[in-house]
FIKOLZA-1660 file (N, C-alpha, C; in steps of 0.1 Angstrom, whole numbers, plus 5000, padded with zeros to 4 digits):
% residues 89
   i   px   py   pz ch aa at
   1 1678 9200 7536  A  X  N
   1 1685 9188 7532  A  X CA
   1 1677 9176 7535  A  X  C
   2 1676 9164 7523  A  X  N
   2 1668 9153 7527  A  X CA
   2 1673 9141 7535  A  X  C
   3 1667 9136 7541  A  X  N
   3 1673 9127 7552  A  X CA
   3 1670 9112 7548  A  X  C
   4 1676 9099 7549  A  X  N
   4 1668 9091 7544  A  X CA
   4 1668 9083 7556  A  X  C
   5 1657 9078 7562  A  X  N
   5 1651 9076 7577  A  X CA
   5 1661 9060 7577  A  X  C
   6 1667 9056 7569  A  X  N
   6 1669 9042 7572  A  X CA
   6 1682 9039 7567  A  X  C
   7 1688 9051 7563  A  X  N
   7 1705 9051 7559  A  X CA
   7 1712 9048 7568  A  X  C
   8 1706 9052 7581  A  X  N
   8 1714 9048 7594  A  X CA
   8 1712 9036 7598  A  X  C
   9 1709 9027 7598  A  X  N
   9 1704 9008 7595  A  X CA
   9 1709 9002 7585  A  X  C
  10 1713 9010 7569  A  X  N
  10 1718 9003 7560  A  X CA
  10 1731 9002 7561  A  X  C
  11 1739 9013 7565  A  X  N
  11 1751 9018 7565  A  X CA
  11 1761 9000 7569  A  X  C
  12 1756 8998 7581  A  X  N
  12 1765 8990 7592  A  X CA
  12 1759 8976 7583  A  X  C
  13 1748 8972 7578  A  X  N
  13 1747 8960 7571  A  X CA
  13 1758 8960 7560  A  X  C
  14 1756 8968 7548  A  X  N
  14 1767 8970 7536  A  X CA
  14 1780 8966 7545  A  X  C
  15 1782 8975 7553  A  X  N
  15 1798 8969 7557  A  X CA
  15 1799 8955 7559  A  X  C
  16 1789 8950 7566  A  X  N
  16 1792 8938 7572  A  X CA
  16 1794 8929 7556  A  X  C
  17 1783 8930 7552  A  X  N
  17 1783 8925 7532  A  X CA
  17 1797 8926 7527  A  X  C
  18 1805 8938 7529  A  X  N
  18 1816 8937 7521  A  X CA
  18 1824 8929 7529  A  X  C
  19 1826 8935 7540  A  X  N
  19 1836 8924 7548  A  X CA
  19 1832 8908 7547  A  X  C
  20 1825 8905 7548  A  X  N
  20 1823 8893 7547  A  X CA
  20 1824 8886 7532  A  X  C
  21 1823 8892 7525  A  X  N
  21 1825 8885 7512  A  X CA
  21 1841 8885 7506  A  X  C
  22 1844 8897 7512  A  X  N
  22 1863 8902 7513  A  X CA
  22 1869 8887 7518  A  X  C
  23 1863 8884 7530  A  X  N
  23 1863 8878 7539  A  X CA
  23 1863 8856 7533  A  X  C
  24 1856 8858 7527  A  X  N
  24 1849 8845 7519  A  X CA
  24 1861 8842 7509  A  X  C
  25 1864 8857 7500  A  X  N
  25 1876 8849 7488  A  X CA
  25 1888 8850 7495  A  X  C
  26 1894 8859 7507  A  X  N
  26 1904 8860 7513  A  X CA
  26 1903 8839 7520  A  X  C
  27 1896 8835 7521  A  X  N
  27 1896 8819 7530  A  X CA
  27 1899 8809 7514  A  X  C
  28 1891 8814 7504  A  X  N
  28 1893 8806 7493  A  X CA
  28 1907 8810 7488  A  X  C
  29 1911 8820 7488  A  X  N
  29 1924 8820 7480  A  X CA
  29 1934 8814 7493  A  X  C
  30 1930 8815 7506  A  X  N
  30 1944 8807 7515  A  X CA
  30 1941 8790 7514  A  X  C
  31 1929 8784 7511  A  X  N
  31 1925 8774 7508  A  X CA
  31 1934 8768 7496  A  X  C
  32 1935 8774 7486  A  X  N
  32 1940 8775 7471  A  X CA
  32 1952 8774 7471  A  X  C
  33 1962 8778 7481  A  X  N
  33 1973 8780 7486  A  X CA
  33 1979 8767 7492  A  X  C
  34 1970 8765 7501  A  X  N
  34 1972 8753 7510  A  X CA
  34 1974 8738 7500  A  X  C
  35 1966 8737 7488  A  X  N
  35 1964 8730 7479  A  X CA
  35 1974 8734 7468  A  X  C
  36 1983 8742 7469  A  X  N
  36 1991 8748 7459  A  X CA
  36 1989 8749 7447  A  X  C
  37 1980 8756 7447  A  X  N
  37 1966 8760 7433  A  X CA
  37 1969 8776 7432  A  X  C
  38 1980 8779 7427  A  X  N
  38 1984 8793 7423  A  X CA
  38 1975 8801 7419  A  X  C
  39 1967 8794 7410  A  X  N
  39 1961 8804 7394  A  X CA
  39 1947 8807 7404  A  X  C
  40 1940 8796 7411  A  X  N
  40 1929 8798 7422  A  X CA
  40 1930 8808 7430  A  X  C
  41 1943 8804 7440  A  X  N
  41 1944 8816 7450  A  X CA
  41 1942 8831 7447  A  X  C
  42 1957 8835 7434  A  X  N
  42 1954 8847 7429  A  X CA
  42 1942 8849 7424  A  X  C
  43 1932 8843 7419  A  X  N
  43 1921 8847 7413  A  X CA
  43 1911 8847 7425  A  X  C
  44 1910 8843 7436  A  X  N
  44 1902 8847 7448  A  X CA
  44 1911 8857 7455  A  X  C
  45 1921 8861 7455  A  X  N
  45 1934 8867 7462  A  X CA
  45 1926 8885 7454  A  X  C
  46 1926 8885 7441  A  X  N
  46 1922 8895 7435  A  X CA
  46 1908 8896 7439  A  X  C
  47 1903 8892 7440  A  X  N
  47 1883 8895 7441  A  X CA
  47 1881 8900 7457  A  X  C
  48 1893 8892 7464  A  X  N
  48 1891 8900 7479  A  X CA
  48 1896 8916 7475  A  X  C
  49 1907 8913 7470  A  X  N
  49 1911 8931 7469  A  X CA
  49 1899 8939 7459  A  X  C
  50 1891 8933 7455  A  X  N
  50 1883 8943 7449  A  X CA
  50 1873 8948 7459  A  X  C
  51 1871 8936 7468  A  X  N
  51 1859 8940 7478  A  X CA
  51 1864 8950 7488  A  X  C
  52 1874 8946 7493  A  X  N
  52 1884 8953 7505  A  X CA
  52 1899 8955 7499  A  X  C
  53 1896 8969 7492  A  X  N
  53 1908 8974 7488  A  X CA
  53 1918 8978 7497  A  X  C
  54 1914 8984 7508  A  X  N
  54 1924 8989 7517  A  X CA
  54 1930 8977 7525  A  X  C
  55 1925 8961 7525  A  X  N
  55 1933 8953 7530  A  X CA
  55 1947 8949 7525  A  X  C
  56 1958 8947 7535  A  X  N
  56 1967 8941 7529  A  X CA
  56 1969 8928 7526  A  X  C
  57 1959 8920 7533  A  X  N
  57 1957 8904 7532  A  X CA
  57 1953 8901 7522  A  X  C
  58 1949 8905 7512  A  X  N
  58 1945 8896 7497  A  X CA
  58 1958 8900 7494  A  X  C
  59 1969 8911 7492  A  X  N
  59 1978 8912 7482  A  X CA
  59 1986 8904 7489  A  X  C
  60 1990 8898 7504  A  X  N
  60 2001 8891 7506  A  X CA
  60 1996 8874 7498  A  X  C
  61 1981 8876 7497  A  X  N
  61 1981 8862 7494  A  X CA
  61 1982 8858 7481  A  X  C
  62 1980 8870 7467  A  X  N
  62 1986 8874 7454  A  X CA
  62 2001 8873 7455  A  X  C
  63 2006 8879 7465  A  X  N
  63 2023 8875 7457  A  X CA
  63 2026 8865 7469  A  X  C
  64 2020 8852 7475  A  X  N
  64 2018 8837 7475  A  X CA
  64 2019 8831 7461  A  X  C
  65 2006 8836 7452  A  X  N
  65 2009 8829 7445  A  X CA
  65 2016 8836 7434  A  X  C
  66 2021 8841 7436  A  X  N
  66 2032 8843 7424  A  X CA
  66 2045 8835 7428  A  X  C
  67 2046 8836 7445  A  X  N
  67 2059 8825 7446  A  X CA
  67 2057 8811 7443  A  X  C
  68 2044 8805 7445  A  X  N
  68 2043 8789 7436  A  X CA
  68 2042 8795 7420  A  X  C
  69 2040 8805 7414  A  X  N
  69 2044 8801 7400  A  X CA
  69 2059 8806 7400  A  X  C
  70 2065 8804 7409  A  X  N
  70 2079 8812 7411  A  X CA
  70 2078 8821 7404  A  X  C
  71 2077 8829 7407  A  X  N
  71 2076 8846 7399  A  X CA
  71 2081 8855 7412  A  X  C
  72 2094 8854 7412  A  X  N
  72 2103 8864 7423  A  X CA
  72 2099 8875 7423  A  X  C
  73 2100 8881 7411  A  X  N
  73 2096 8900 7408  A  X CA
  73 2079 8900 7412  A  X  C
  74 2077 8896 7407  A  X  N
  74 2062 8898 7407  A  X CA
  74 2061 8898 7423  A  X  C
  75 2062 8887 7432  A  X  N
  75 2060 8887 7447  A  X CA
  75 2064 8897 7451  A  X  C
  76 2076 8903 7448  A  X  N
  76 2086 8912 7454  A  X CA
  76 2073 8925 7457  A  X  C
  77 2072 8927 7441  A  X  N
  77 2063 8938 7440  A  X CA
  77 2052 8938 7448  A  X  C
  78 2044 8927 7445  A  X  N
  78 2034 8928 7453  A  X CA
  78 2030 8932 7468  A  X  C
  79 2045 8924 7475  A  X  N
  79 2045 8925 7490  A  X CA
  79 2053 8940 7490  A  X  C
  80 2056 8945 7480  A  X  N
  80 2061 8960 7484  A  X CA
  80 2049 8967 7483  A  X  C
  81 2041 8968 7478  A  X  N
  81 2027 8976 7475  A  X CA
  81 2019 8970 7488  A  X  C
  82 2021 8961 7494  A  X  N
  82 2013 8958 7506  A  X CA
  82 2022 8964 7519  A  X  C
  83 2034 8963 7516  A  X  N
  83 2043 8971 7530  A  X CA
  83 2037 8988 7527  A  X  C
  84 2041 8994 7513  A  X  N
  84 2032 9008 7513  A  X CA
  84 2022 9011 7522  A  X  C
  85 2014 8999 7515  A  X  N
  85 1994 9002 7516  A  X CA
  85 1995 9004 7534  A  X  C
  86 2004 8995 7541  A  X  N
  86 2003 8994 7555  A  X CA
  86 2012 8990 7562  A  X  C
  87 2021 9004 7563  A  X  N
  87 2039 9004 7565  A  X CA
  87 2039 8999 7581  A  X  C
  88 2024 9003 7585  A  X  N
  88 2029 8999 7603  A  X CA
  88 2024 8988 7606  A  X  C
  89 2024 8978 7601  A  X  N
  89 2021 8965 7603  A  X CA
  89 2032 8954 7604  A  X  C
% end
């Protein structure tokens, strides 16, 4: 089996890469929020969850903004798929 001498050095950067950029739209979408900039937040709220899917913090901050566009269901939903994703929280 081939070994690649430097996978073990890349591994721990990549993470830090994703987290941090997870990390970057998760501050812009609470930023977005704070300014009650709905369409903003969710649109940085989604790009965190693409980085860091298994977080539940981009989706609480997605049905944020669904409650400034008042969109009851839509929040509801949302914050149920984030109680799912991470019921012991």
């Amino acid at each position: 089996m081939a070994r690649c001498w430097w996978g073990a050095e890349v591994v721990p950067y990549h993470a830090s890469f994703v987290t941090l950029t997870s990390n970057r739209y998760l501050g812009e979408a609470g930023a977005a929020l704070d300014r009650a900039d709905g369409s903003e937040a969710a649109r940085a709220a989604a790009r965190a969850e693409s980085w860091a899917p298994w977080s539940t913090d981009a989706l609480e901050r997605q049905a944020d903004a669904a409650l400034l566009f008042g969109n009851d269901a839509a929040a509801r939903e949302i914050y149920t798929r984030a109680i799912a994703k991470d019921s012991g929280d």
